[in-house]
N, C-alpha and C positions, 0 to 999 in steps of 0.2 A: 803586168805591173813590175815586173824584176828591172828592166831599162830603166822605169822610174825611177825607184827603188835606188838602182846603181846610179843612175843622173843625179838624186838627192846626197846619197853618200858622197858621192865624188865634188860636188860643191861644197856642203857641208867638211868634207876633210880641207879642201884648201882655207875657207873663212879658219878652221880649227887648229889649221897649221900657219897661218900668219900672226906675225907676234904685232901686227897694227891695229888686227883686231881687240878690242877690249868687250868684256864680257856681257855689257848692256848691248854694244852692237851686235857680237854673235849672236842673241837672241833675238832682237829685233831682223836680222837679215837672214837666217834658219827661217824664222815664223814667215819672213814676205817671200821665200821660196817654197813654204807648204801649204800657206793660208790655214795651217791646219796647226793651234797649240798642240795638243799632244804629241803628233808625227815631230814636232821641232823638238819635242825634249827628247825623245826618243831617239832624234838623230845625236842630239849634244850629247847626251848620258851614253849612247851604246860603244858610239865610232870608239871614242878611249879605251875602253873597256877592253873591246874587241884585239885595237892595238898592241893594248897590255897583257893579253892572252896570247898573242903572235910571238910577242918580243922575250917574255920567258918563257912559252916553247923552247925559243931557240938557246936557252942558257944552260938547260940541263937536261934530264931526266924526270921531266914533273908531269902531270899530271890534270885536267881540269875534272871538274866533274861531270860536266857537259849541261849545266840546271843553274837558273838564276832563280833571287827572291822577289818576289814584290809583292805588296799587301793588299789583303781584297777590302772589300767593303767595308768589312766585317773588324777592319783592322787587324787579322790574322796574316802570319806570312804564309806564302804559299810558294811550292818550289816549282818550278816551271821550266822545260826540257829548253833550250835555247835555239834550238832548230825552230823553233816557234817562233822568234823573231826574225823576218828576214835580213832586217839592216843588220842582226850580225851578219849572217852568210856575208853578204855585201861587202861588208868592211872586214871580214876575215881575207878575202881574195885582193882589194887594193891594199890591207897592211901585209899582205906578203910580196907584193911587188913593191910597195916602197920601202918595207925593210931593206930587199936587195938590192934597189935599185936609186934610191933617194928619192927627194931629197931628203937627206936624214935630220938634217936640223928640224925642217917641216915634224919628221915622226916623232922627235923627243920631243916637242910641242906637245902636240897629241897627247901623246901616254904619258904626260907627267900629269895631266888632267885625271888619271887612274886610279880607282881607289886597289885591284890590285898590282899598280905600282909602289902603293906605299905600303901596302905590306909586304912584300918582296922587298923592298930597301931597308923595310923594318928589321924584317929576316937578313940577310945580311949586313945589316952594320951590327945588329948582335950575334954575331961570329957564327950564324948558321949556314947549315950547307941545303940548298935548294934539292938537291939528288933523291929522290923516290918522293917528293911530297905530293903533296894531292889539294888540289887548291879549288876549296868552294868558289862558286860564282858570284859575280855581284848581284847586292839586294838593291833594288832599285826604289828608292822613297818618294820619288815623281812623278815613276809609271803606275797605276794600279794594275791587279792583277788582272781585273777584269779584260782591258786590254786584250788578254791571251784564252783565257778562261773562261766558261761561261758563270754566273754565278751561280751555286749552291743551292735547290728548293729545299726549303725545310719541311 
């Protein structure tokens, strides 16, 4: 499944890194590369994410916590180790070759789609310093947890 897996990221990044894409198409062309709604959100919501976890890596001294949120049935959140999803693995390995390697236009496409991009710009344009922080993971409001999880017998 990992070829898969990386065949879906690596299509998925370029629709994500072309600015001709527009947002009704990237869903519509994600969904006709999985047949599968969920795996397509999974792919739209993770790859940035992922991006944005590479890209301030590389700015300082920070920290992830290595655990995303998503809510179970129950509408509880629930934290969830991220080795659990493989489309990160996936898209942690091609956004470190195209940080270094380009195209970079392509990657700030990407990870401006970030929700921690925008708290890291947050945090810097209010004069703070990135250096020892420690940055929860994204909560994801489209994946349920079950996803990952099995649910809860009461």
């Amino acid at each position: 499944m990992n070829s898969d897996i990386d065949q879906l990221v690596a299509a998925t990044i370029t629709l994500l890194g072309d600015p001709e894409t527009s947002p009704t198409d990237l869903e519509r062309r994600v969904l006709g590369l999985t047949e599968d709604a969920m795996l397509a959100r999974r792919l739209i919501d993770w790859i940035p994410e992922t991006f944005a976890i590479v890209l301030v890596s590389h700015m300082g001294k920070v920290a992830f916590s290595g655990t995303f949120s998503a809510k179970n049935q129950e509408g509880k959140w629930v934290e969830i180790n991220m080795n659990s999803e493989p489309i990160h693995a996936s898209a942690m390995r091609a956004a470190l070759e195209m940080l270094h390697s380009g195209p970079r236009e392509s990657y700030e496409r990407i990870v401006s789609r970030s929700s921690i991009l925008a708290v890291v710009n947050k945090a810097l344009n209010a004069g703070e310093s990135l250096e020892g922080m420690t940055f929860s993971g994204p909560a994801f409001i489209g994946i349920p947890a079950e996803v990952y999880v099995s649910p809860q017998k009461s």
